[in-house]
C-alpha positions as CSV (number, residue, x, y, z in Angstrom):
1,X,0.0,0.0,0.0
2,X,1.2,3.7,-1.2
3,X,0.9,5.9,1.6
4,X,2.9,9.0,3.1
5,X,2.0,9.5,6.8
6,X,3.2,12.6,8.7
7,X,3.4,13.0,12.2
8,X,5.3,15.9,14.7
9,X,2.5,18.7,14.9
10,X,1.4,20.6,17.6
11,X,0.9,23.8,19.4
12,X,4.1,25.8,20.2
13,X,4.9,29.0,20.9
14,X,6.0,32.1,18.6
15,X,9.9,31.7,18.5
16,X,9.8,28.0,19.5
17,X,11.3,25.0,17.2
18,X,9.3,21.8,15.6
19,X,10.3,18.7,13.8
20,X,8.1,17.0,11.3
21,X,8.3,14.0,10.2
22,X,7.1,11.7,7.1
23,X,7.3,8.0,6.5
24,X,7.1,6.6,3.5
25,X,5.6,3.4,2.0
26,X,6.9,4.5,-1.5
27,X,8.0,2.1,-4.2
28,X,11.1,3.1,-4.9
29,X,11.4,6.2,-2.9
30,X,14.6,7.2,-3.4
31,X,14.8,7.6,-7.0
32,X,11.7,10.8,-6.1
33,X,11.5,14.2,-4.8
34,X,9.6,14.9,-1.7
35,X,8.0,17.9,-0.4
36,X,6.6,19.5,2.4
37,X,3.2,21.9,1.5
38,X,1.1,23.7,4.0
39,X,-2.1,25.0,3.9
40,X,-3.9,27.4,6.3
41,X,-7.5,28.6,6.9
42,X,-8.6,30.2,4.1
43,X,-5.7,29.9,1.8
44,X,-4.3,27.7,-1.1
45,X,-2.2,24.9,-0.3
46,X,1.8,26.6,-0.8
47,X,5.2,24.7,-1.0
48,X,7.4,25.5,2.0
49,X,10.0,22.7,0.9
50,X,11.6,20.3,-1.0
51,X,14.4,17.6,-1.3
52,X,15.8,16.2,-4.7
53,X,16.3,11.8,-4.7
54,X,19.5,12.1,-3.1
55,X,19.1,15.3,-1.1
56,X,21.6,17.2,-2.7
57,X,19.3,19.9,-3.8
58,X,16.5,21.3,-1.4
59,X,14.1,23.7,-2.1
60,X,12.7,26.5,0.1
61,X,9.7,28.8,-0.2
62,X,11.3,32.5,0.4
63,X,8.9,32.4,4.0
64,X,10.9,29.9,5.8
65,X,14.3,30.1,4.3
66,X,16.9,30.2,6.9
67,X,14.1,28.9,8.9
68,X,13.2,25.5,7.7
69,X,15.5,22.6,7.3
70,X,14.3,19.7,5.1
71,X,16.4,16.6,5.1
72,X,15.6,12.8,4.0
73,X,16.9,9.2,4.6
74,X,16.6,6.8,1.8
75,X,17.5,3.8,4.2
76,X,14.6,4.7,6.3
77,X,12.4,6.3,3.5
78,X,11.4,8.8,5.8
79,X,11.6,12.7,4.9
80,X,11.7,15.5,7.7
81,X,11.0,19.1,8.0
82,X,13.0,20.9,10.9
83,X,11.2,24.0,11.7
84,X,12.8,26.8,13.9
85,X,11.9,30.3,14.8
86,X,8.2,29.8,14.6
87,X,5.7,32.6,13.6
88,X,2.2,32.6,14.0
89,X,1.9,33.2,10.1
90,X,3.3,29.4,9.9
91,X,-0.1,28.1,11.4
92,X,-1.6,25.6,8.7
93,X,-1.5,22.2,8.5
94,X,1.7,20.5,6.8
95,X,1.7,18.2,4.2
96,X,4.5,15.3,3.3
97,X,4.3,14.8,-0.7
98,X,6.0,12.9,-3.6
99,X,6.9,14.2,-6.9
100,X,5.2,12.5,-9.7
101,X,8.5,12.0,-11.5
102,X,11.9,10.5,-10.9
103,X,14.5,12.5,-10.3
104,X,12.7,15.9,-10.1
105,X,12.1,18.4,-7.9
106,X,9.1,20.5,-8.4
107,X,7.7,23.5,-6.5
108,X,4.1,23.4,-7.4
109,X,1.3,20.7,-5.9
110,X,0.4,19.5,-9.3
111,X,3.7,18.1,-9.5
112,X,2.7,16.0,-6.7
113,X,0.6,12.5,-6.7
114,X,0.8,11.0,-3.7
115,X,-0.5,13.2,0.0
116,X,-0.5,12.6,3.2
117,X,-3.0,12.6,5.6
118,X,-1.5,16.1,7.1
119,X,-0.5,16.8,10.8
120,X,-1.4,20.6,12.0
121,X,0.6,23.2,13.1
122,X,0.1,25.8,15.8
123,X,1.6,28.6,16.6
124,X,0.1,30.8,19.2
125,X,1.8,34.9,19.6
């Protein structure tokens, strides 16, 4: 069974740091990109990051760079997003995705074809 499941979420203070973390049952996971996406309230769902196959090349959207850390482990096929200096403005619930082909690294969600279930993010002022 394909399935990406995320886990890590919670509420947390403006300022405060958060792990998240994405397991994959992928065939073949480490020849594919993966990204994290978020989506608040109200809004489209945005790209915050991504990782090429080998994690060479990551990703960020201009919001969290410097922020955000995105790293992967294609022994454990598990992708994570490190998260530090949390604003509220990050509030949304993130998403763990894979690209839809090998060896890229796209930015938008159409790119995407397989979702996780999400795991939400809270960060009170």
């Amino acid at each position: 069974q394909v399935q990406l499941v995320e886990s890590g979420g919670g509420l947390v203070q403006a300022g405060d740091s958060l792990r998240l973390f994405c397991a994959a049952s992928v065939r073949s996971f480490s020849s594919y990109a993966m990204g994290w996406f978020r989506q608040a309230p109200g809004k489209e769902r945005e790209f915050v990051a991504g990782i090429n196959w080998n994690g060479d090349t990551k990703r960020y959207a201009d919001s969290v760079k410097g922020r955000f850390i995105i790293s992967r482990d294609n022994v454990k096929n598990t992708v994570d997003l490190q998260m530090g200096s949390l604003k509220p403005e990050d509030t949304a619930v993130y998403y763990c995705a894979k690209e839809k082909q090998a060896y890229g690294l796209g930015l938008r969600s159409s790119e995407y074809d397989i979702w996780g279930q999400g795991t939400q993010v809270t960060v009170s002022s």
